[in-house]
Residue, then its C-alpha position, 0 to 999 in steps of 0.5 A: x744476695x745483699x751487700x749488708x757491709x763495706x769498709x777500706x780494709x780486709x782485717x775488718x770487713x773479715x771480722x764483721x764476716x766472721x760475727x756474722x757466722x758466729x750468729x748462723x749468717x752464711x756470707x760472701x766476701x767480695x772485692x777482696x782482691x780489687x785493690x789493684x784497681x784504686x786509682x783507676x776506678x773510685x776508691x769505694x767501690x773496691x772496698x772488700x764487702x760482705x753478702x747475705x742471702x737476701x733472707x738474711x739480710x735485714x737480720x745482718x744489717x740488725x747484728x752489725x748496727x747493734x755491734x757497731x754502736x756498742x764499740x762505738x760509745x761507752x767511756x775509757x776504762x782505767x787498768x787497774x794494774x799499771x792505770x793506762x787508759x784503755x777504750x771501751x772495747x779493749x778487755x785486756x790493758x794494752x799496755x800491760x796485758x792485764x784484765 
């Protein structure tokens, strides 16, 4: 097993699991409960994380690197109902809910 993803919060590193499964990739969450530990040992290394078999492992690391870079550029979009500026990986307004 591979540890392919680390980050401060459950929510995210559970998404990343979860798109890792949307593309047939079985994984193990780890450190899910070592919260309890920050302070006593350094904070990074009880940080929830995601394990691949080692044969998936370089196919995981591609898919979240892809995914990754994809939330992370692009320009805003203005909602054409209410024109609030939304970022780039919103589909709905998050001010009006529309589309």
């Amino acid at each position: 097993m591979n540890k392919v993803f680390s980050a401060d919060n459950i929510v995210e590193v559970g998404l990343m699991r979860s798109f890792l499964e949307q593309h047939d990739i079985s994984s193990e969450l780890r450190n899910h409960h070592s919260s309890s530990l920050m302070g006593e040992v350094p904070f990074t290394s009880v940080w929830p994380e995601v394990w691949v078999s080692a044969n998936d492992s370089e196919r995981a690391i591609k898919l979240i690197s892809d995914i990754q870079r994809d939330i992370a550029t692009g320009p805003d979009w203005s909602c054409s109902n209410c024109h609030e500026s939304n970022p780039i990986n919103f589909d709905i307004c998050w001010q009006c809910g529309k589309r």
